[in-house]
C-alpha positions as CSV (number, residue, x, y, z in Angstrom):
1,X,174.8,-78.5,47.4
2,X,175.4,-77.9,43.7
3,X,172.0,-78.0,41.4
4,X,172.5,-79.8,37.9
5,X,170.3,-79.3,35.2
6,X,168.4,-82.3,34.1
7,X,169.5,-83.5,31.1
8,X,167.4,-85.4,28.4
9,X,168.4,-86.7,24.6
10,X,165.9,-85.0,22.3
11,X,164.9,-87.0,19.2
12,X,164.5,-85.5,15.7
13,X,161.8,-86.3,13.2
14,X,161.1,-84.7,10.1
15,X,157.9,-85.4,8.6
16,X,156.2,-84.2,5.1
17,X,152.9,-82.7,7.0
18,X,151.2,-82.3,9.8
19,X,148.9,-85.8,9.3
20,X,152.4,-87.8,9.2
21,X,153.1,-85.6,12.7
22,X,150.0,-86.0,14.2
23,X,149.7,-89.8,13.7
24,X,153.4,-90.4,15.3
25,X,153.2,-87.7,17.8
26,X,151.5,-89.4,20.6
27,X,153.0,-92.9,19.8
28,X,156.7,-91.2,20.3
29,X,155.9,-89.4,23.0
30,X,154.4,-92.3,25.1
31,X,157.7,-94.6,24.2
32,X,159.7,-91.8,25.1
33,X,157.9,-90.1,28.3
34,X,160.4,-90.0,30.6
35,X,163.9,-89.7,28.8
36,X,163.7,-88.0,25.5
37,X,162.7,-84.9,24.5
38,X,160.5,-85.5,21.0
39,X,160.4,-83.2,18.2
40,X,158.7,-82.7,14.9
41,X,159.3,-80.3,12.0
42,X,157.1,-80.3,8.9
43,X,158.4,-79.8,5.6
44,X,155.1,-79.0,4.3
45,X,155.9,-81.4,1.4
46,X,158.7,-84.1,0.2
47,X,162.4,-82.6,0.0
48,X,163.3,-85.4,-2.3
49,X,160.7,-83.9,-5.3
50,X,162.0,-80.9,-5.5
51,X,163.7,-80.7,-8.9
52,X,166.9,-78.9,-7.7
53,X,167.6,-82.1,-4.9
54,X,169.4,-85.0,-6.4
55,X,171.5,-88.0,-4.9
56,X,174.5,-86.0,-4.1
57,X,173.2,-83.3,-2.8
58,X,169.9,-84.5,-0.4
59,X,172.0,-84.8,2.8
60,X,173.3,-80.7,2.1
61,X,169.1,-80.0,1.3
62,X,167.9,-81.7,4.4
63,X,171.0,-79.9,6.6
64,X,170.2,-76.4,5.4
65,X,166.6,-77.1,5.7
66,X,166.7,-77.7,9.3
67,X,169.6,-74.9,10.2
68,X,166.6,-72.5,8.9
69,X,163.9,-74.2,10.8
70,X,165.6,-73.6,13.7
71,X,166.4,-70.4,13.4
72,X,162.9,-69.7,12.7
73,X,161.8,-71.2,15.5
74,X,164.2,-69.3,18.1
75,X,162.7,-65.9,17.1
């Protein structure tokens, strides 16, 4: 008999602060109970304000944003 791992979609939401993640947490996690993993990461603020992000360049912000949030959180 061969065992497989359970497997579950995770959905992503980045939010500005931790009010914007506590008020969605519980909502998304009750739609969601059984089959999808949910997870939050704070920006502690709005990418988009920051005076070096533009149009062109939000997407590469966002992705480079979460590559170090990640790592952050493995350690």
């Amino acid at each position: 008999m061969t065992l497989v791992a359970e497997r579950r979609k995770t959905v992503l939401f980045i939010v500005e602060g931790v009010s914007d993640k506590a008020a969605l947490e519980k909502i998304f996690d009750r739609i969601y109970k059984y089959d999808r993993r949910i997870v939050f990461r704070v920006t502690n603020g709005d990418i988009s304000s920051d005076s070096s992000v533009s149009v062109k360049n939000v997407e590469e912000k966002i992705h480079k944003w979460l590559l170090r949030e990640m790592r952050t959180k493995e350690r």
